[in-house]
Kinemage of the C-alpha trace (Angstrom):
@kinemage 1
@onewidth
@group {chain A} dominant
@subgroup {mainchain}
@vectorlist {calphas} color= white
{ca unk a 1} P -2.527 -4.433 -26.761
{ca unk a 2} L 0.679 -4.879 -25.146
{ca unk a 3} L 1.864 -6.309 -22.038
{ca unk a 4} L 3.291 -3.226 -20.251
{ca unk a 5} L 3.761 -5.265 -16.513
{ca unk a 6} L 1.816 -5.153 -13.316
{ca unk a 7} L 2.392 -2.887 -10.383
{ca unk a 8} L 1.465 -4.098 -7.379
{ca unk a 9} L 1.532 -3.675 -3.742
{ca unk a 10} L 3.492 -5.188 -0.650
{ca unk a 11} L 1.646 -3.479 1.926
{ca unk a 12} L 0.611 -6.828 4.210
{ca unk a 13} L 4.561 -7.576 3.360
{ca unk a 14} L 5.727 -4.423 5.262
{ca unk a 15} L 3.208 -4.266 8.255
{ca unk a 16} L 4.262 -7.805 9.273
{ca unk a 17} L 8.024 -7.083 9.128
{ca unk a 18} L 7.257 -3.837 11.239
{ca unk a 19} L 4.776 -5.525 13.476
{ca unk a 20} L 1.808 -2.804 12.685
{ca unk a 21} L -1.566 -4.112 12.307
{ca unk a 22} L -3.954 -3.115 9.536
{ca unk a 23} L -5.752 -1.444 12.231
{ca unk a 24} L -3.087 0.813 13.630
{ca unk a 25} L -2.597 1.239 9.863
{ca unk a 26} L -5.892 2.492 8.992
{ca unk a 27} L -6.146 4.922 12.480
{ca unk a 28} L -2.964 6.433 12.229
{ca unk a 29} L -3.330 7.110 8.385
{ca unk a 30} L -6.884 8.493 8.288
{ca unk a 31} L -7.867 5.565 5.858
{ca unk a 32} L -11.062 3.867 5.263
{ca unk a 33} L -11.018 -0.223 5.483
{ca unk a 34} L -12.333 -1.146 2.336
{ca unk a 35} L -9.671 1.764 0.498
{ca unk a 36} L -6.764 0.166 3.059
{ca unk a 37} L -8.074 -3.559 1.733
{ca unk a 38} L -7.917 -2.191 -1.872
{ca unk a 39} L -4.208 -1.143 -1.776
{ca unk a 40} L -3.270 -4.396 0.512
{ca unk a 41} L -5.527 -6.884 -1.898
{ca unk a 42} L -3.559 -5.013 -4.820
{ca unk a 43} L -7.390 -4.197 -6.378
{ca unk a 44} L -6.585 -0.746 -6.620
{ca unk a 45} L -6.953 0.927 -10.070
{ca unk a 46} L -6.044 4.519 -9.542
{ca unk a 47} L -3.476 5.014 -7.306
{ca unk a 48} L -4.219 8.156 -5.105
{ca unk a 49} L -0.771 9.907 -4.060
{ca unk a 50} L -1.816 11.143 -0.928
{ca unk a 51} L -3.086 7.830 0.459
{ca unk a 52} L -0.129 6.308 -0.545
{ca unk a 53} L 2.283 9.046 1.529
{ca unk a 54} L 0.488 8.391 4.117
{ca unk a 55} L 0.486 4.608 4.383
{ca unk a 56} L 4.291 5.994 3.698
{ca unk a 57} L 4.273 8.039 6.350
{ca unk a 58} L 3.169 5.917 9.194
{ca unk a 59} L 5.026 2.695 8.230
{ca unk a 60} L 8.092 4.889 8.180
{ca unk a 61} L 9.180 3.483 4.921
{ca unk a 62} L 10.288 4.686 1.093
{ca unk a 63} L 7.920 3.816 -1.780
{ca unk a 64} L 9.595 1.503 -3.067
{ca unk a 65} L 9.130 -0.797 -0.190
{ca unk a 66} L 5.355 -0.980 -0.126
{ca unk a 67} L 5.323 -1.201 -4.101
{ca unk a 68} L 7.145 -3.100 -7.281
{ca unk a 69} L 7.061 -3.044 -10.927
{ca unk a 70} L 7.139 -6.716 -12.563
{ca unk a 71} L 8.020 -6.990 -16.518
């Protein structure tokens, strides 16, 4: 099998630069705790789109800033 790279996540990254806390996080995006911990722990498997617009959406930020591609 080959090596095709990691995705992961820079959530915890992001809310501490913006000063949000994983709470605010969670209330503001409709998200459960364990699902929020998942993304932020980078233990996710599937990545749900929606989720991800909002955790988007409420840190005010693009994509790219709460996720990276490493070779």
């Amino acid at each position: 099998m080959s090596d095709f790279g990691k995705v992961f996540f820079k959530i915890d990254e992001v809310l501490e630069k913006k000063n949000i806390s994983k709470n605010k996080l969670e209330k503001e995006a409709n998200l459960q705790r364990t699902q929020l911990n998942s993304y932020c722990n980078n233990k996710v498997k599937r990545i749900d789109l929606e989720t991800i617009a909002k955790i988007c959406h409420v840190l005010d930020c693009k994509i790219e800033d709460i996720m990276e591609y490493e070779r």
